[in-house]
N, C-alpha and C positions, 0 to 999 in steps of 0.2 A: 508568890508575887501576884500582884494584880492584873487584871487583863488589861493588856497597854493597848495603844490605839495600831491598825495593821501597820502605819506606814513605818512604824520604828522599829520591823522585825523583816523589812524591804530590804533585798540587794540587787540592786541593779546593774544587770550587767553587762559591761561596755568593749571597750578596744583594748583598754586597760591588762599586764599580766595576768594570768588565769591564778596565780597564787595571793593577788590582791582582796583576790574574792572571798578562799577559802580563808583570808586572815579574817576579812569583816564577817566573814558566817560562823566562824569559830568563835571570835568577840562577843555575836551576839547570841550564839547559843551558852557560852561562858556566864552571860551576864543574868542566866535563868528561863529566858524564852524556851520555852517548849517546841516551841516552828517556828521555822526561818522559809523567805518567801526569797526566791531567786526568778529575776524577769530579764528577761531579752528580748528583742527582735532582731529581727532579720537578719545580717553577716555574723553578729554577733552568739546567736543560738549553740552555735558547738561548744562555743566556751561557757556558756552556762553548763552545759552538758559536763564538761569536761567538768568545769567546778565539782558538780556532784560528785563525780567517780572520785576524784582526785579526795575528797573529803571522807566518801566512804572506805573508801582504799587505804590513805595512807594514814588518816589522824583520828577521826573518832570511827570505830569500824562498828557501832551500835548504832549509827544514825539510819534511819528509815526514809525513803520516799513513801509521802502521804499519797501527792496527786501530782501528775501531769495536768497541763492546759495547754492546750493551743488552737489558735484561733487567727484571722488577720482582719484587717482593719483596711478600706479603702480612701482613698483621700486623692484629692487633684493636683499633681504637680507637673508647671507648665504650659496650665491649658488640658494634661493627659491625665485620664486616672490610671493609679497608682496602687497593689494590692502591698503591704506592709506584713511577714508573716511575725508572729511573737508566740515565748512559750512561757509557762510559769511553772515550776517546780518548787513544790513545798515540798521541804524535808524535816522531820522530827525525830530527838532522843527519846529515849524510855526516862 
């Protein structure tokens, strides 16, 4: 397959069930992607976390974390700054 562009091997992940996730990371490693990119920030970080395990654990048990990221991002809300933390977990099959 050809190298597609990053955003369409993106999950983002939100409030949303934590098995929403693993269907869209399962679809898109099904669909030939080699790495899947899983992002969060802030409340929502454990459930990217959890995604992961839940992926390697219960359905594909050959899946690998490539990298950790994490990092935060400041921004003004209300007048007050504001630190936002996020993390990114790329995971890849053999």
């Amino acid at each position: 397959m050809a190298a597609a562009p990053a955003r369409s091997r993106l999950v983002i992940v939100g409030r949303k069930p934590v098995f929403r996730y693993v269907t869209a990371s399962i679809t898109l490693l099904n669909r030939g992607f080699k790495e899947v990119e899983l992002v969060a920030r802030g409340r929502n970080i454990p459930l990217c976390v959890d995604t992961v395990e839940m992926l390697r654990n219960s359905f594909k048990k050959d899946i690998k974390v490539k990298n950790i990221s994490i990092w935060s991002e400041e921004f003004s809300m209300n007048g007050r700054p504001r630190r936002v933390s996020y993390i990114k977990i790329i995971i890849e099959q053999p």
